[in-house]
Biopython code that builds the backbone (N, CA, C, O; Angstrom):
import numpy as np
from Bio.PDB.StructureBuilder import StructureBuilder

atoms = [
    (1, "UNK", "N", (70.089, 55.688, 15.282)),
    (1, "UNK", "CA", (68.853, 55.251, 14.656)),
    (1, "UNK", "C", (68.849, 53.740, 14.517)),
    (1, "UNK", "O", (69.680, 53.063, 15.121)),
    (2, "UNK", "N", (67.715, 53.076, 13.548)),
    (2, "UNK", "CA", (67.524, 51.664, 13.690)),
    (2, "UNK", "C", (68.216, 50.807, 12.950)),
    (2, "UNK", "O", (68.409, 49.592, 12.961)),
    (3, "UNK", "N", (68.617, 51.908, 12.165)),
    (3, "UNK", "CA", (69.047, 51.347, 10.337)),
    (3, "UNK", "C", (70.873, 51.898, 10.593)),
    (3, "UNK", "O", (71.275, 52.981, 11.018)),
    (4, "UNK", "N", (71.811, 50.474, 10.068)),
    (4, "UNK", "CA", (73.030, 50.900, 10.118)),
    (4, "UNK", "C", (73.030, 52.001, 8.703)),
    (4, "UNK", "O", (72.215, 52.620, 8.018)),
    (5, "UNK", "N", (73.859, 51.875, 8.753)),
    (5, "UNK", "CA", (74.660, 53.141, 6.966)),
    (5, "UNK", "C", (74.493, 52.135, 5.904)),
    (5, "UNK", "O", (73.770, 52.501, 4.976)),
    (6, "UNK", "N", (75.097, 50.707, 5.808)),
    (6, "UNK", "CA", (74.433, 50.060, 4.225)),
    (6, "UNK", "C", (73.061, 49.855, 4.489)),
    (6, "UNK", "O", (72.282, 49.968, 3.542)),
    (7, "UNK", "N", (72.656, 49.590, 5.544)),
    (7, "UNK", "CA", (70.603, 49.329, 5.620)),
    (7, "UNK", "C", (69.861, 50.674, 5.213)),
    (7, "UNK", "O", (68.757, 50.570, 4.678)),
    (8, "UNK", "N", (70.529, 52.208, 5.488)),
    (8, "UNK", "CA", (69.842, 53.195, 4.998)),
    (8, "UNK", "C", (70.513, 53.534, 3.607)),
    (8, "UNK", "O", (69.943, 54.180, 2.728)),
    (9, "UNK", "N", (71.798, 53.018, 3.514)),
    (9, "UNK", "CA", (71.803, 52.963, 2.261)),
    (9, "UNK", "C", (70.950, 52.087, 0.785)),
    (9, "UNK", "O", (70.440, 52.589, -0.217)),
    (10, "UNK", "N", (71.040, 51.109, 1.063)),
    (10, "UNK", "CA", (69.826, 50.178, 0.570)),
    (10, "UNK", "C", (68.586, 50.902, 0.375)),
    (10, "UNK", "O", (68.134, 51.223, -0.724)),
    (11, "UNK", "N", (68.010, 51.163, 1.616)),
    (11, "UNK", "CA", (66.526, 51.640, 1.814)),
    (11, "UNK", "C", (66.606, 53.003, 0.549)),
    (11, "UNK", "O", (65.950, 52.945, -0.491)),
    (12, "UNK", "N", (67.629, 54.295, 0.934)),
    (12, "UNK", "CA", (67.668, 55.052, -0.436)),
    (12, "UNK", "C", (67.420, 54.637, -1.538)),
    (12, "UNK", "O", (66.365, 54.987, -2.068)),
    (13, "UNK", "N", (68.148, 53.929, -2.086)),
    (13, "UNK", "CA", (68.448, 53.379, -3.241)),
    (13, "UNK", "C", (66.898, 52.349, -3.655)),
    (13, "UNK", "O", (66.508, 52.373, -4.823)),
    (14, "UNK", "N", (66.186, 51.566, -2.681)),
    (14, "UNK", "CA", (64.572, 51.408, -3.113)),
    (14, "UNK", "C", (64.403, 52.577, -3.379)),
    (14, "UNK", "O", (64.354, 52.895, -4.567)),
    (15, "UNK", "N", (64.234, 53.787, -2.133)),
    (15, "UNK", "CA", (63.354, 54.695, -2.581)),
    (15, "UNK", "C", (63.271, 55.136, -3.882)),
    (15, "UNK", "O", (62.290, 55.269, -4.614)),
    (16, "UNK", "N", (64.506, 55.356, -4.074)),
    (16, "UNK", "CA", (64.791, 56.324, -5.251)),
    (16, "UNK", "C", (64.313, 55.385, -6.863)),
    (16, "UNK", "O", (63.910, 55.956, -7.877)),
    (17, "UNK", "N", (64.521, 53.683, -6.701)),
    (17, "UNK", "CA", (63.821, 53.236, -7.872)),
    (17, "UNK", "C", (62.309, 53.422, -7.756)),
    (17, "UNK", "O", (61.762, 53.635, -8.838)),
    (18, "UNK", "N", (61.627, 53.394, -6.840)),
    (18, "UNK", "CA", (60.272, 53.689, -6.473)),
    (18, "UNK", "C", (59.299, 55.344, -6.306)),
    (18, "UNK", "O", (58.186, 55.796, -6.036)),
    (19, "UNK", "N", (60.499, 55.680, -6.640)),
    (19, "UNK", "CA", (59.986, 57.197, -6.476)),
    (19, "UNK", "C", (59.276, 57.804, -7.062)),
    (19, "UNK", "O", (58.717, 58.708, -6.440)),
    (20, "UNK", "N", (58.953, 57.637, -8.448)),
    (20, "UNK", "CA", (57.972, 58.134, -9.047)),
    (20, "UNK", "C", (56.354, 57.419, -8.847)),
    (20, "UNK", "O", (55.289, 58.032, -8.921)),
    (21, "UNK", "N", (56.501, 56.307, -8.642)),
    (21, "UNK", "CA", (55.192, 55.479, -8.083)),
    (21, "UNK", "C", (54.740, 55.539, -7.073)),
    (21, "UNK", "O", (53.529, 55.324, -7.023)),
    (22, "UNK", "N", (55.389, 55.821, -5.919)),
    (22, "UNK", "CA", (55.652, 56.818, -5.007)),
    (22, "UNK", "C", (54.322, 57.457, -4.677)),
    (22, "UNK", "O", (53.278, 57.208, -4.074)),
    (23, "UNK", "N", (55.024, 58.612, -5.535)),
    (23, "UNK", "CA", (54.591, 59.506, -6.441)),
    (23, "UNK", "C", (53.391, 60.310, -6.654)),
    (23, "UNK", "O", (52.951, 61.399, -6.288)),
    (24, "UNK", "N", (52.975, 59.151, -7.531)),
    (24, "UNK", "CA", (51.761, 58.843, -8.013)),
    (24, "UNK", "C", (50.811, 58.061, -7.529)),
    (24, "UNK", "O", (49.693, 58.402, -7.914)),
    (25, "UNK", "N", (50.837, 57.022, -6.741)),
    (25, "UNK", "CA", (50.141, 56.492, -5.785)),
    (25, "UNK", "C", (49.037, 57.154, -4.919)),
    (25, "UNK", "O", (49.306, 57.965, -4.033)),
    (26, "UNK", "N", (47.933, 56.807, -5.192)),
    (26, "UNK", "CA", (46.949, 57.409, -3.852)),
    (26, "UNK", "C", (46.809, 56.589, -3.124)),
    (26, "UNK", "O", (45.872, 56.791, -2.352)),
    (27, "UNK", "N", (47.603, 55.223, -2.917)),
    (27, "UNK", "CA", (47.527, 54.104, -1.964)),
    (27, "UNK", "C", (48.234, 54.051, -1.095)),
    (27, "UNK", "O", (47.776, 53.298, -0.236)),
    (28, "UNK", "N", (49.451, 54.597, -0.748)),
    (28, "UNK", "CA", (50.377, 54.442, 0.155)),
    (28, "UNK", "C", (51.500, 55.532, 0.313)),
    (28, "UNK", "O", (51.174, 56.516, -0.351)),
    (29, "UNK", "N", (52.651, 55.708, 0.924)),
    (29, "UNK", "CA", (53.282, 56.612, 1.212)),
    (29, "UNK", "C", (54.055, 56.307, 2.255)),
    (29, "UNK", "O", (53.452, 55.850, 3.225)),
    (30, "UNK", "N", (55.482, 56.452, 2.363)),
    (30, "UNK", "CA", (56.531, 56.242, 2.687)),
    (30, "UNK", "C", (56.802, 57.539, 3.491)),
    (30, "UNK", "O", (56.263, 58.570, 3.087)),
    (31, "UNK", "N", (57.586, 57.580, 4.590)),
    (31, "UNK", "CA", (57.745, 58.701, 5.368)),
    (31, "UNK", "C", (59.338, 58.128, 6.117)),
    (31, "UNK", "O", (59.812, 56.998, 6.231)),
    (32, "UNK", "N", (59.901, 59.646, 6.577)),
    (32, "UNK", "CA", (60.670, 59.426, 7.447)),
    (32, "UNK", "C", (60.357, 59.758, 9.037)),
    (32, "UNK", "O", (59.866, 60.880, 9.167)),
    (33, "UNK", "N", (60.533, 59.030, 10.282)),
    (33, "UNK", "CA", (60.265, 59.606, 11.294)),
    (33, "UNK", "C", (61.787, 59.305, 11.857)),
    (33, "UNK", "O", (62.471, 58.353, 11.479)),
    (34, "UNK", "N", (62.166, 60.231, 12.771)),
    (34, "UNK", "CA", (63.303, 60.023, 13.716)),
    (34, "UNK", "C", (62.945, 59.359, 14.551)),
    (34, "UNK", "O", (63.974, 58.790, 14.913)),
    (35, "UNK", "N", (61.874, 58.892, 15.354)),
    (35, "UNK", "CA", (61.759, 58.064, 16.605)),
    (35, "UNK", "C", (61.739, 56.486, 16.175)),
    (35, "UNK", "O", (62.147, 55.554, 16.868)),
    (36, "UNK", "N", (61.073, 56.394, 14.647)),
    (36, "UNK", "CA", (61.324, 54.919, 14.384)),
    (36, "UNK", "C", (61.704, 54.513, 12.892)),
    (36, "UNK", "O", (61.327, 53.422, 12.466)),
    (37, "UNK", "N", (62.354, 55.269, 12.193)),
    (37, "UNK", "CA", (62.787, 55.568, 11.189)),
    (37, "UNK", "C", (61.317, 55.563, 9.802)),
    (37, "UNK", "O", (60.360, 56.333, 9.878)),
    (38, "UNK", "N", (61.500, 54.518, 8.652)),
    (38, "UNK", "CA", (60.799, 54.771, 7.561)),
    (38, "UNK", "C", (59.596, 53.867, 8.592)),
    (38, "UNK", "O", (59.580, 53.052, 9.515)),
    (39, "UNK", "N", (58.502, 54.776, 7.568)),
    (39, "UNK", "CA", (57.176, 54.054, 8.262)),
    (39, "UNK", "C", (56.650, 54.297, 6.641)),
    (39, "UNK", "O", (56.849, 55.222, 5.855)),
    (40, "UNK", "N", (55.836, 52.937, 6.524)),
    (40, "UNK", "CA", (55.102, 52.838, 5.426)),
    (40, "UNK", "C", (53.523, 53.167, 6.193)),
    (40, "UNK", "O", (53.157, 52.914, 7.341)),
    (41, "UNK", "N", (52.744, 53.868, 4.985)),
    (41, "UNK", "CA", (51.376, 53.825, 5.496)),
    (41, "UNK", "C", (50.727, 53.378, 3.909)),
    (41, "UNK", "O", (51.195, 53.775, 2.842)),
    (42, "UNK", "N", (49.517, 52.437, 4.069)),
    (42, "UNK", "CA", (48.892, 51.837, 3.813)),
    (42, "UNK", "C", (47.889, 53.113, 3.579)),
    (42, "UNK", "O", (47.770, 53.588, 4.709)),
    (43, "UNK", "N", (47.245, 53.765, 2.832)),
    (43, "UNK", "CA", (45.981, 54.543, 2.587)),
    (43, "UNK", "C", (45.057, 54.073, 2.146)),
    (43, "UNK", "O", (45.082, 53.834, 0.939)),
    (44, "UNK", "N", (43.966, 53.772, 2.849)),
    (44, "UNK", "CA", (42.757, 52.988, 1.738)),
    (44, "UNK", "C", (41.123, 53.230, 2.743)),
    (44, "UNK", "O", (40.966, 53.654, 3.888)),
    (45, "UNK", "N", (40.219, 52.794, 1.811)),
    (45, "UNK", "CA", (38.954, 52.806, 2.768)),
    (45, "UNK", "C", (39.123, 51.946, 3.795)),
    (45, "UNK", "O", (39.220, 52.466, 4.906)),
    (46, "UNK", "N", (39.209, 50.303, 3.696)),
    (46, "UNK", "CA", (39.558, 49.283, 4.169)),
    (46, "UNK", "C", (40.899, 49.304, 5.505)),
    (46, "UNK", "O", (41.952, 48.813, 5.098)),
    (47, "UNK", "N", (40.921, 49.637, 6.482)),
    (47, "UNK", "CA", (42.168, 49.953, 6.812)),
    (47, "UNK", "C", (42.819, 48.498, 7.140)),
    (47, "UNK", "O", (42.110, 47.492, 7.125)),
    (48, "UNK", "N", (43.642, 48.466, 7.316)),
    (48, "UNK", "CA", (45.088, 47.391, 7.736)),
    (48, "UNK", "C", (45.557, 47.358, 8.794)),
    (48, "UNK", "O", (46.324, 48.300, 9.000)),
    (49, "UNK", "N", (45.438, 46.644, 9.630)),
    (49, "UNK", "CA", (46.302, 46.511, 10.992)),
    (49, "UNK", "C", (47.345, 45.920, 11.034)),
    (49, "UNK", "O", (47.362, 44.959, 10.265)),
    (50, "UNK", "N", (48.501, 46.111, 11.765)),
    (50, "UNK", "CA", (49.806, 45.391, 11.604)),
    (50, "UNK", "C", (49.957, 45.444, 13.147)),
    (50, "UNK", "O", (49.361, 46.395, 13.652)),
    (51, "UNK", "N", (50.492, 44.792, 13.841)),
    (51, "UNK", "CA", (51.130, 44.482, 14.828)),
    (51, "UNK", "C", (52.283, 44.840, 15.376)),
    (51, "UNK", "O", (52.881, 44.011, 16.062)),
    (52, "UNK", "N", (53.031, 46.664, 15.104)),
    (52, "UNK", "CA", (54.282, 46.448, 14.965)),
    (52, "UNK", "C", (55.301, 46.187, 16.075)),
    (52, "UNK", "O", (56.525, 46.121, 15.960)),
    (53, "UNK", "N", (54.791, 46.096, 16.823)),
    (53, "UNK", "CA", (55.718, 45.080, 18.021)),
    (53, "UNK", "C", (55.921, 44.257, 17.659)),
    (53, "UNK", "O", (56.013, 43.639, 18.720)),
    (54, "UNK", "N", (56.191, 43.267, 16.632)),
    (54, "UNK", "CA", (56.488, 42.278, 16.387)),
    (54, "UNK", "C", (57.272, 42.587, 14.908)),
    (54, "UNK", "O", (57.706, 41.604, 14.307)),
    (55, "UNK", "N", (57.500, 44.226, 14.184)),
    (55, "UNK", "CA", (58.850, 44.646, 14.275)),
    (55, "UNK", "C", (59.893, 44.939, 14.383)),
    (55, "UNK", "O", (60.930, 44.835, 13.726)),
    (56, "UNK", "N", (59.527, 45.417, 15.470)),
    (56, "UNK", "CA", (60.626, 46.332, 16.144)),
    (56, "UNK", "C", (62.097, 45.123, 16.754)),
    (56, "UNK", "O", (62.026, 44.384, 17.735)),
    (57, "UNK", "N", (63.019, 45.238, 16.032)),
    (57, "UNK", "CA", (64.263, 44.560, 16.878)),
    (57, "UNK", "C", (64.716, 45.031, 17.667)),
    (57, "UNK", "O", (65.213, 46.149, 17.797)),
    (58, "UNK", "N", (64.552, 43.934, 18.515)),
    (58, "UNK", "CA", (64.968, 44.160, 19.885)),
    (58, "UNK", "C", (67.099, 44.237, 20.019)),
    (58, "UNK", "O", (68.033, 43.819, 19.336)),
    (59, "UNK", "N", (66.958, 44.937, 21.168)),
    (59, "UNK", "CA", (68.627, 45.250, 21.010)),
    (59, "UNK", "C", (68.972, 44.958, 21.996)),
    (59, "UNK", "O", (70.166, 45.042, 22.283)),
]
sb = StructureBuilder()
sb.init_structure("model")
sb.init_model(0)
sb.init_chain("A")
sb.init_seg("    ")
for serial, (resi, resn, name, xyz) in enumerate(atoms, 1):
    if name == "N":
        sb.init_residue(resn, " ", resi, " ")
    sb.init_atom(name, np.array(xyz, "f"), 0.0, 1.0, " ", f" {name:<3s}", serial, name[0])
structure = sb.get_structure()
């Protein structure tokens, strides 16, 4: 995957302080995918474009 073992460790450890807001949020939402690991989504009327090729590290 994209994320070594302390980078998904880290990333847990947000989640888990964020988890109840999370939660409760009708704005956004955190996911896991295997093809490109955590993907944040943005939920709103207004949508958001991001560029994520200009993510993705290159290897």
């Amino acid at each position: 995957m994209l994320y070594t073992e302390k980078e998904k460790h880290e990333i847990e450890r947000v989640k888990e302080v964020f988890a109840e807001h999370l939660r409760q949020s009708p704005d956004f939402e955190l996911l896991w995918s295997d093809k490109v690991g955590y993907v944040w989504l943005a939920i709103g009327v207004n949508p958001v474009y991001v560029d994520s090729r200009s993510l993705v590290r290159r290897m």
